[in-house]
TIRO-2110 file (N, C-alpha, C; in Angstrom, 1 decimal):
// TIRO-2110
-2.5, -13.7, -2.9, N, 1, A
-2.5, -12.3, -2.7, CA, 1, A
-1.7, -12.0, -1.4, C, 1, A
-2.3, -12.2, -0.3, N, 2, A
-1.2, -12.3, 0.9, CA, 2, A
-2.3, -12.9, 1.9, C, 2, A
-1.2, -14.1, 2.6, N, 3, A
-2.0, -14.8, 3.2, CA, 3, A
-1.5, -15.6, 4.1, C, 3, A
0.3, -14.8, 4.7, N, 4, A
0.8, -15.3, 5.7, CA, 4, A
0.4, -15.3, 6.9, C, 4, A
-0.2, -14.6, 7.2, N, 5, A
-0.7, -14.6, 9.0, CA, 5, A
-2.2, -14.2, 9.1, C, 5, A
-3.1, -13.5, 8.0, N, 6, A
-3.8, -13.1, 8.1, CA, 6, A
-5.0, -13.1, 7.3, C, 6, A
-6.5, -13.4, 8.0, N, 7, A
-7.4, -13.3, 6.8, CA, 7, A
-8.2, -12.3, 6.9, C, 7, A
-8.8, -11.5, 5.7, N, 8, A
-9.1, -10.3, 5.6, CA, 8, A
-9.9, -10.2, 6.4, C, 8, A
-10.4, -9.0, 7.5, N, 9, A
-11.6, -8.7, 8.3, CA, 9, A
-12.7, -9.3, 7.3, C, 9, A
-12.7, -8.1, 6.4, N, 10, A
-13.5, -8.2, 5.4, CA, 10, A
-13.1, -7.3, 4.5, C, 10, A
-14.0, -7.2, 2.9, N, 11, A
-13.7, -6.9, 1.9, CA, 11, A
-14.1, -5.2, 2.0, C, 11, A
-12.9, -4.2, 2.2, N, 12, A
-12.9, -2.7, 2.9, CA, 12, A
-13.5, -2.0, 1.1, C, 12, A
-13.9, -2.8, -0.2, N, 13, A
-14.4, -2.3, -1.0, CA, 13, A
-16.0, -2.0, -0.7, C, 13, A
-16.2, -2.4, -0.4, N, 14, A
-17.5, -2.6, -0.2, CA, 14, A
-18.1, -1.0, 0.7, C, 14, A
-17.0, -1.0, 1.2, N, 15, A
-17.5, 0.2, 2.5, CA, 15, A
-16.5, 1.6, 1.7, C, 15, A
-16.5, 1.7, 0.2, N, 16, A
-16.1, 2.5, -0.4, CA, 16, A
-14.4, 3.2, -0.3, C, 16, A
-13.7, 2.1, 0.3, N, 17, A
-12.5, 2.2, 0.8, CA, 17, A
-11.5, 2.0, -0.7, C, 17, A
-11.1, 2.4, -1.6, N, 18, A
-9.9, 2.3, -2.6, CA, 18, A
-9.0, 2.9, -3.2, C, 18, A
-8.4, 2.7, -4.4, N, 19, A
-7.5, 3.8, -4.5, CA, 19, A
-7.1, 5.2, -4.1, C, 19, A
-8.4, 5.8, -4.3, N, 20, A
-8.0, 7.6, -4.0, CA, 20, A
-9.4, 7.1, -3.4, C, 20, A
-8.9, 6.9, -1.9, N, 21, A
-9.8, 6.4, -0.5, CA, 21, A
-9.8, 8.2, 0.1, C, 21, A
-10.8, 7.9, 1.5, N, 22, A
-10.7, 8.7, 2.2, CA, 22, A
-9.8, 8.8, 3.5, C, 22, A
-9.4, 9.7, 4.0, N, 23, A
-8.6, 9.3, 5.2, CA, 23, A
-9.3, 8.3, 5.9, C, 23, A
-8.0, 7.5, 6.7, N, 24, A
-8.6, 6.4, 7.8, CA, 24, A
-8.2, 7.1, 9.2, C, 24, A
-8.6, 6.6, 10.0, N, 25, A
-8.8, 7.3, 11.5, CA, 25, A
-7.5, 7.1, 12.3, C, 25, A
-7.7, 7.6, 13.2, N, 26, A
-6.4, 7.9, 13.9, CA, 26, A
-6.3, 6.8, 15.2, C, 26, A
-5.7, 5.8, 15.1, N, 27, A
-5.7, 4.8, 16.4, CA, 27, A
-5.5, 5.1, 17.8, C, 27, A
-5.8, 4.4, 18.2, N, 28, A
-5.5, 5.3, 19.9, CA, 28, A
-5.1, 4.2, 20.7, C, 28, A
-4.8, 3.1, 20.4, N, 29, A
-3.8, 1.9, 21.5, CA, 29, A
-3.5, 1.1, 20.2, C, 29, A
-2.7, -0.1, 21.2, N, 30, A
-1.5, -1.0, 20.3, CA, 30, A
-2.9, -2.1, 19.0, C, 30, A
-4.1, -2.6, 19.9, N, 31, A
-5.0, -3.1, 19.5, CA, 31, A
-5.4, -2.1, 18.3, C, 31, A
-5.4, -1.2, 18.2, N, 32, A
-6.6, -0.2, 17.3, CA, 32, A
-5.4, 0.0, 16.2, C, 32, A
-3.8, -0.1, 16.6, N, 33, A
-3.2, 0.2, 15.6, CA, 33, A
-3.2, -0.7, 14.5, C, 33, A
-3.1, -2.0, 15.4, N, 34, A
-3.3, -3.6, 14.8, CA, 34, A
-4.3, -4.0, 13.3, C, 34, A
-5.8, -2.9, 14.4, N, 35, A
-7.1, -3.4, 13.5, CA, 35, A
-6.6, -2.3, 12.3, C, 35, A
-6.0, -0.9, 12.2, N, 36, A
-6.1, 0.2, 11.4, CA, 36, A
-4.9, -1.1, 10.1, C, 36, A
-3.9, -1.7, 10.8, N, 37, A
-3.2, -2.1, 9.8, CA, 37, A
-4.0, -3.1, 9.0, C, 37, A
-4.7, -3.9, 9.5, N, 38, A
-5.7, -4.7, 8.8, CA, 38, A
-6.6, -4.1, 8.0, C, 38, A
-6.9, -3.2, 8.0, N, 39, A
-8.2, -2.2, 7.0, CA, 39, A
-7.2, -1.9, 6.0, C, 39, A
-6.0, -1.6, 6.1, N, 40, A
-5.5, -0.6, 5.4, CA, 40, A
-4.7, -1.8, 4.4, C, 40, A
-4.3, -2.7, 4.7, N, 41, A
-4.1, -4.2, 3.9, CA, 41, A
-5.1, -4.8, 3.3, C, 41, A
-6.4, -4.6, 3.4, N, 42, A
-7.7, -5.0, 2.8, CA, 42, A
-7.9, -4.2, 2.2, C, 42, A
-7.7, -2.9, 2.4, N, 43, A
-8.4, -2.1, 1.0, CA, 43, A
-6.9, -1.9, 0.3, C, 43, A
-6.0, -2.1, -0.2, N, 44, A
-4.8, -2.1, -0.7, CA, 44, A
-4.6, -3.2, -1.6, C, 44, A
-4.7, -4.4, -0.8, N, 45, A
-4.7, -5.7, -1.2, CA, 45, A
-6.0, -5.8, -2.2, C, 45, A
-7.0, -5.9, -1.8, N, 46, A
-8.4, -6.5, -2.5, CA, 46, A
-9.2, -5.2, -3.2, C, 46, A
-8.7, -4.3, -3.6, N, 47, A
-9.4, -3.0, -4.2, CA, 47, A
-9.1, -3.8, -5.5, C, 47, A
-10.6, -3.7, -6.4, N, 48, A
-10.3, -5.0, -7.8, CA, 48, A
-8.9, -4.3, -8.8, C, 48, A
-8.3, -5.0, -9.4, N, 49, A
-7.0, -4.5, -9.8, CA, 49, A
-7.4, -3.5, -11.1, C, 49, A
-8.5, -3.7, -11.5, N, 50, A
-8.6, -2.8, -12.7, CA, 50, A
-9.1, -1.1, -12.3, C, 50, A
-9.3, -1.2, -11.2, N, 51, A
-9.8, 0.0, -10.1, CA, 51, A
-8.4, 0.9, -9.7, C, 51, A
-7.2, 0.0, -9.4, N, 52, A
-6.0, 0.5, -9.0, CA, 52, A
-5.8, 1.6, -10.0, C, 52, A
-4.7, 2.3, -9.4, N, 53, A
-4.4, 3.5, -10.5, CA, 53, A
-3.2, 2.8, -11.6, C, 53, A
-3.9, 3.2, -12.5, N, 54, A
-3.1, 3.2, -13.7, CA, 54, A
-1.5, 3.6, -13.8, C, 54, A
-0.4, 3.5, -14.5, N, 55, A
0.9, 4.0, -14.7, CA, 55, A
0.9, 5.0, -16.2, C, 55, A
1.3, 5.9, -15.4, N, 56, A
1.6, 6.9, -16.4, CA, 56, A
2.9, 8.1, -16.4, C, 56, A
3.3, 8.8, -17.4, N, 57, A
4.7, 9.0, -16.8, CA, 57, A
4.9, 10.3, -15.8, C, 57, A
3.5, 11.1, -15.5, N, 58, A
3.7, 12.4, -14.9, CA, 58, A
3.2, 12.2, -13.8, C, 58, A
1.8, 10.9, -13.2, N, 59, A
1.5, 10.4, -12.3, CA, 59, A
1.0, 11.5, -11.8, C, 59, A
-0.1, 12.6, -12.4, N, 60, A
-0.8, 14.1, -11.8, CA, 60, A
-1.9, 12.8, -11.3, C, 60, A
-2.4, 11.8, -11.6, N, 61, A
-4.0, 11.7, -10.9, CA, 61, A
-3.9, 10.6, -9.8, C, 61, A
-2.2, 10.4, -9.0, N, 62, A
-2.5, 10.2, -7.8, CA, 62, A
-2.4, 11.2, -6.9, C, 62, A
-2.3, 11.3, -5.7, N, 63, A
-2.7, 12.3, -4.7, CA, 63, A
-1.4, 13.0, -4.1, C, 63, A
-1.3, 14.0, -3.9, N, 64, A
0.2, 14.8, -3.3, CA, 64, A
-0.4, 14.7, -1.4, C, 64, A
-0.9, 13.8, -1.0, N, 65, A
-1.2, 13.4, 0.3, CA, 65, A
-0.5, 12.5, 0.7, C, 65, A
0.0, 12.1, 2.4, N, 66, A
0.4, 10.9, 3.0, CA, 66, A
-0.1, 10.2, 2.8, C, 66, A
0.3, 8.8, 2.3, N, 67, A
-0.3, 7.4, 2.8, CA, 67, A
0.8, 6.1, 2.6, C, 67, A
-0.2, 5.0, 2.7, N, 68, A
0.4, 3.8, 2.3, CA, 68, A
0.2, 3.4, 1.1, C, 68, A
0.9, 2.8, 0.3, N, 69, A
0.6, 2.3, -1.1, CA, 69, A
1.0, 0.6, -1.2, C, 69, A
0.8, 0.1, -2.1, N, 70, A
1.3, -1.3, -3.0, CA, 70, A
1.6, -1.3, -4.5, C, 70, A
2.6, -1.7, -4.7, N, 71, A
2.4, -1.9, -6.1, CA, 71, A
2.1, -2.9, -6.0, C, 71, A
1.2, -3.4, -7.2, N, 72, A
0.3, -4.5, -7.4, CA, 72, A
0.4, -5.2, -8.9, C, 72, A
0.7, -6.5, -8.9, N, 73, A
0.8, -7.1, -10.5, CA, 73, A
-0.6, -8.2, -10.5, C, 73, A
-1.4, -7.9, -11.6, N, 74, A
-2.4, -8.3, -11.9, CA, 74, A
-2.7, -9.8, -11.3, C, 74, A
-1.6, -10.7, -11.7, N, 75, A
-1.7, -12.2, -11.7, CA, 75, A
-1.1, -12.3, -10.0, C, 75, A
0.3, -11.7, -9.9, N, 76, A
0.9, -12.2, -9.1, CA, 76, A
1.1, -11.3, -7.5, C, 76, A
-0.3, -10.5, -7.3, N, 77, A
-0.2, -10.5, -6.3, CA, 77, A
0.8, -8.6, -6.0, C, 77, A
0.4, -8.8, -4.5, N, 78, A
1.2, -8.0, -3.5, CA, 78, A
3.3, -7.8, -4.0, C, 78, A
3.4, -6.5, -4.9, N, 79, A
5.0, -7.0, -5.0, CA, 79, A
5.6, -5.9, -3.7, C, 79, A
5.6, -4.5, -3.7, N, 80, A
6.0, -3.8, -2.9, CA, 80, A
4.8, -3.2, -1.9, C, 80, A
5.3, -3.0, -0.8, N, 81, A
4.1, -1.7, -0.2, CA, 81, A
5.3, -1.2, 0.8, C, 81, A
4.6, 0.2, 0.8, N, 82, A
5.8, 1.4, 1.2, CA, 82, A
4.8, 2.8, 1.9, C, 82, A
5.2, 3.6, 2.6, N, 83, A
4.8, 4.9, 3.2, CA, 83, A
5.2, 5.9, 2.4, C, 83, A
4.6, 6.9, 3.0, N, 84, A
5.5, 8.4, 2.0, CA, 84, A
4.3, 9.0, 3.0, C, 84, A
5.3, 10.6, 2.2, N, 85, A
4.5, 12.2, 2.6, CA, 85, A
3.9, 12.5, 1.5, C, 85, A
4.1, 12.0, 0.2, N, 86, A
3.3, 12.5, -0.9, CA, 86, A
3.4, 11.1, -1.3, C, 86, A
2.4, 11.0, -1.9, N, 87, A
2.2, 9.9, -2.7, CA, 87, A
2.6, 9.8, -4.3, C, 87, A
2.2, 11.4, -4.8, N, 88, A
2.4, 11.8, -6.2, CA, 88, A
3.9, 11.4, -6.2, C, 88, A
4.9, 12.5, -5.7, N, 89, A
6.0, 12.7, -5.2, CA, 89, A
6.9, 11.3, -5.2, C, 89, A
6.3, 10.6, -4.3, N, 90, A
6.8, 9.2, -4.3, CA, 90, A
7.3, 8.6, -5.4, C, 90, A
6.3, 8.5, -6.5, N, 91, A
6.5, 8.3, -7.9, CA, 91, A
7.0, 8.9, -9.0, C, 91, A
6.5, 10.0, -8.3, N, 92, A
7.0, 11.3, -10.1, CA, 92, A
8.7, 11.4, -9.7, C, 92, A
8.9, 11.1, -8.4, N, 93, A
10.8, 11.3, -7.9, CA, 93, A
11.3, 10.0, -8.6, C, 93, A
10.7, 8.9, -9.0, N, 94, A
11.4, 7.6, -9.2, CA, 94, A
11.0, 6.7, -7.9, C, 94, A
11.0, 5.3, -8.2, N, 95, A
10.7, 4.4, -7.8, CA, 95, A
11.6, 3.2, -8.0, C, 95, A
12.3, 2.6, -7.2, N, 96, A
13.2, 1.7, -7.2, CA, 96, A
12.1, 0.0, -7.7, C, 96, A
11.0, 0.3, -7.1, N, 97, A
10.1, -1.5, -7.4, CA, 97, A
10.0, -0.9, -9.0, C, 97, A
9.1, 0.2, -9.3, N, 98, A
8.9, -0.1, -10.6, CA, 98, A
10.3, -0.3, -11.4, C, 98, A
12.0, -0.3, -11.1, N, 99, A
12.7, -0.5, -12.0, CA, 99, A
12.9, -2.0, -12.0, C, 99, A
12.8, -2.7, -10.6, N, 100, A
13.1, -4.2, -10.8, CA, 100, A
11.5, -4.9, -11.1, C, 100, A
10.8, -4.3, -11.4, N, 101, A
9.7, -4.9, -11.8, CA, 101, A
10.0, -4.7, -13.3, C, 101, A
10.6, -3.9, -14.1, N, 102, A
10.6, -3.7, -15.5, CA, 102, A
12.1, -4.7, -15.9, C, 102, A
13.1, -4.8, -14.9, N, 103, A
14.3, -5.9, -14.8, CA, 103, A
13.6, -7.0, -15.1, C, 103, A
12.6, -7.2, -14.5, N, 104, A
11.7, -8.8, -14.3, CA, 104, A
11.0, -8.7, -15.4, C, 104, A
10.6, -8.1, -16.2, N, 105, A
10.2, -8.1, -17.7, CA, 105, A
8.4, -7.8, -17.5, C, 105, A
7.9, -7.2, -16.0, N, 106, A
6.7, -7.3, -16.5, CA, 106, A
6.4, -6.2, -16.9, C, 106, A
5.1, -6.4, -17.8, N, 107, A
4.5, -5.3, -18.6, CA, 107, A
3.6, -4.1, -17.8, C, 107, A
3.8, -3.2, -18.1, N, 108, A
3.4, -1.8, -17.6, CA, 108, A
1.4, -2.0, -17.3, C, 108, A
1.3, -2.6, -18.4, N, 109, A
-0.2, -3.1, -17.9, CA, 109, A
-0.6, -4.3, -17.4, C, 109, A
0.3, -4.5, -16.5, N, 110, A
-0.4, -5.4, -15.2, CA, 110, A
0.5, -5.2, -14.3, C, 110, A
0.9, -3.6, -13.7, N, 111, A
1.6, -3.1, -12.6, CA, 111, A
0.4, -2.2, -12.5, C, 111, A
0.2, -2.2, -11.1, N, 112, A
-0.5, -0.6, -10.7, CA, 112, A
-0.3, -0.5, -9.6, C, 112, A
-0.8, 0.5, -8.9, N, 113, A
-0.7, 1.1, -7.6, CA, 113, A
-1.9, 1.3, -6.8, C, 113, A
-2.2, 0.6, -5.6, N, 114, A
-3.4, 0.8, -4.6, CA, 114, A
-3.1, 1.5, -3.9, C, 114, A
-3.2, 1.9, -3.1, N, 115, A
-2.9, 3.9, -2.1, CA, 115, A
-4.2, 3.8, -1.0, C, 115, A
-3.6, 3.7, 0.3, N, 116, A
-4.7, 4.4, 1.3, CA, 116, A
-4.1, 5.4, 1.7, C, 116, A
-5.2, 7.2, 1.4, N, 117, A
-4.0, 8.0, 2.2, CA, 117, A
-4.7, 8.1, 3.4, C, 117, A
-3.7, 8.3, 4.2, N, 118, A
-3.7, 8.8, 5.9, CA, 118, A
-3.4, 10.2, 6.5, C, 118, A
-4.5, 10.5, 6.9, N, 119, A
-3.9, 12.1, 7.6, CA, 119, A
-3.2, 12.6, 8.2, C, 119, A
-2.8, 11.3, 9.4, N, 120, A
-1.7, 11.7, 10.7, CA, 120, A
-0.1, 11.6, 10.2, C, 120, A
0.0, 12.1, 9.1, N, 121, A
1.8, 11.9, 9.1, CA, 121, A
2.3, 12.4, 9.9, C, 121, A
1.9, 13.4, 10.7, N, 122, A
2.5, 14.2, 11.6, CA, 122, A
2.9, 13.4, 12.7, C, 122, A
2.5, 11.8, 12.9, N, 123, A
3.0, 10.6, 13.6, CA, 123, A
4.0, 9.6, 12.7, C, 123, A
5.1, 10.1, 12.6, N, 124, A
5.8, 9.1, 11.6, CA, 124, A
5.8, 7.9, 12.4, C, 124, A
6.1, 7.5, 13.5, N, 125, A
6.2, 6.5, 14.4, CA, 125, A
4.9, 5.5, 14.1, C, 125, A
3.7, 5.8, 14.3, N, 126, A
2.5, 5.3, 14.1, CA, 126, A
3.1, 5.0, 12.8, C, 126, A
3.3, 5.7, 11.5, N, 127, A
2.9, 5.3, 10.1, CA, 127, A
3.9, 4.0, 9.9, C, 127, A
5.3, 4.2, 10.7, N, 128, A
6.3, 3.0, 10.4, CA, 128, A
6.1, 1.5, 11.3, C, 128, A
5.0, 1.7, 12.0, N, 129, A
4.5, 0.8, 12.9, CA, 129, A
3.2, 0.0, 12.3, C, 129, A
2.6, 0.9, 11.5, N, 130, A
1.2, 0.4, 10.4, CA, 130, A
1.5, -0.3, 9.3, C, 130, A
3.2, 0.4, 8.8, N, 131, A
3.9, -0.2, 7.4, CA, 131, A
5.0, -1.6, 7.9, C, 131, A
5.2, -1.7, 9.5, N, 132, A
5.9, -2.8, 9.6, CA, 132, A
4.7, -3.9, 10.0, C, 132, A
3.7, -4.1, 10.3, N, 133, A
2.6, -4.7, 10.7, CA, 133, A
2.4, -5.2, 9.0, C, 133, A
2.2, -4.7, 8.7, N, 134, A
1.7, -5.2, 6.7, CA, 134, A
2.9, -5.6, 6.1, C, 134, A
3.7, -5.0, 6.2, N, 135, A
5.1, -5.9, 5.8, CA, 135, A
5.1, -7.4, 6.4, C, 135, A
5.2, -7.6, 7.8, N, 136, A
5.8, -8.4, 8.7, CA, 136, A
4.5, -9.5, 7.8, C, 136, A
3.2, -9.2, 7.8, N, 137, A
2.1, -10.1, 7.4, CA, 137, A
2.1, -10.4, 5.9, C, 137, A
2.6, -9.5, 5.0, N, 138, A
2.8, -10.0, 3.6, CA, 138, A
3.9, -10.6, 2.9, C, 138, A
5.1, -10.1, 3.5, N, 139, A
6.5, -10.1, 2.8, CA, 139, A
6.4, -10.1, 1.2, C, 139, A
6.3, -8.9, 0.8, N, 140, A
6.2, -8.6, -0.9, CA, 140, A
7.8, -8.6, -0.9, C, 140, A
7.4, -8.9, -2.2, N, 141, A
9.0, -9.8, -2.8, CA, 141, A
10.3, -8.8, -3.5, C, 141, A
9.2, -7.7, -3.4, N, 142, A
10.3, -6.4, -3.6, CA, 142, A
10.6, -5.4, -2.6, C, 142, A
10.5, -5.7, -1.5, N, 143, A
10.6, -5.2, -0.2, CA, 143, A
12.1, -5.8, 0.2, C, 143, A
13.3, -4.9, 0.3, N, 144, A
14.4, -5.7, 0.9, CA, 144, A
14.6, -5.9, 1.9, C, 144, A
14.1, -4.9, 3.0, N, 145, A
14.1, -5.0, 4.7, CA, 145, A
12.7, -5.2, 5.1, C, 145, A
12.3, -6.0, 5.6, N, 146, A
10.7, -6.5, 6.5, CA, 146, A
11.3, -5.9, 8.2, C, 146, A
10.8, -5.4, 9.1, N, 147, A
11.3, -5.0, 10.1, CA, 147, A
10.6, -6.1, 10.9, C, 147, A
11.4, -6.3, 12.0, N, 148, A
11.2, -8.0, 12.7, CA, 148, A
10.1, -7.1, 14.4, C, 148, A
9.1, -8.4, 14.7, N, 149, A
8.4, -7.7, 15.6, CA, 149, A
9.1, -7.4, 16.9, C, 149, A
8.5, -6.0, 17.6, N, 150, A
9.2, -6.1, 18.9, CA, 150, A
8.8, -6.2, 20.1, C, 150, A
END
């Protein structure tokens, strides 16, 4: 699943954290940003895959909210994770993973989507610092640019 640098706190299902989750909190130092990217890679990562949202072609029953997402392939794991202002939006505009994921011949029912949304978009800075922390730690294979630490 992902398991370059990091082992899960713990399992963020349990504490009712998944797909169409509730906002997560707003960090307030470099440590709290650290811990926020680790919750938000545990419940993304390990939310059970049959729980993830489904693919459908109008994509109304994910959320028109900010957050982080993954696409997720049943067997193989972590392929993309990405930010946005809308999540719906994100998808219903087109999606560049789900086209090389369909190049790669996988089937529509073992792709889904994990989503934590987040309140503070109004920090893009914070959100590209939460999504390069989970990048830098997973490297999904449909991710072209990983942003290097600084």
């Amino acid at each position: 699943m992902y398991a370059k640098s990091w082992q899960p706190l713990h399992n963020l299902w349990e504490h009712g954290i998944c797909a169409n989750s509730s906002d997560v909190s707003m960090p307030k130092n470099n440590s709290e940003v650290k811990d926020q990217a680790r919750r938000i890679l545990d419940a993304i990562a390990f939310t059970p895959f049959d729980q993830c949202q489904l693919l459908n072609r109008d994509f109304s029953h994910i959320p028109a909210r900010p957050g982080i997402y993954a696409i997720r392939h049943k067997t193989d794991g972590l392929l993309y994770i990405g930010k946005t202002k809308s999540l719906r939006g994100r998808f219903s505009g087109g999606h560049k993973a789900f086209l090389w994921a369909w190049l790669d011949k996988y089937s529509d029912e073992d792709v889904r989507i994990a989503m934590q949304t987040i309140s503070y978009w109004q920090n893009p800075a914070l959100l590209l610092e939460l999504e390069a922390i989970i990048l830098r730690a997973t490297e999904p294979p449909y991710n072209v640019q990983i942003p290097m630490e600084q």
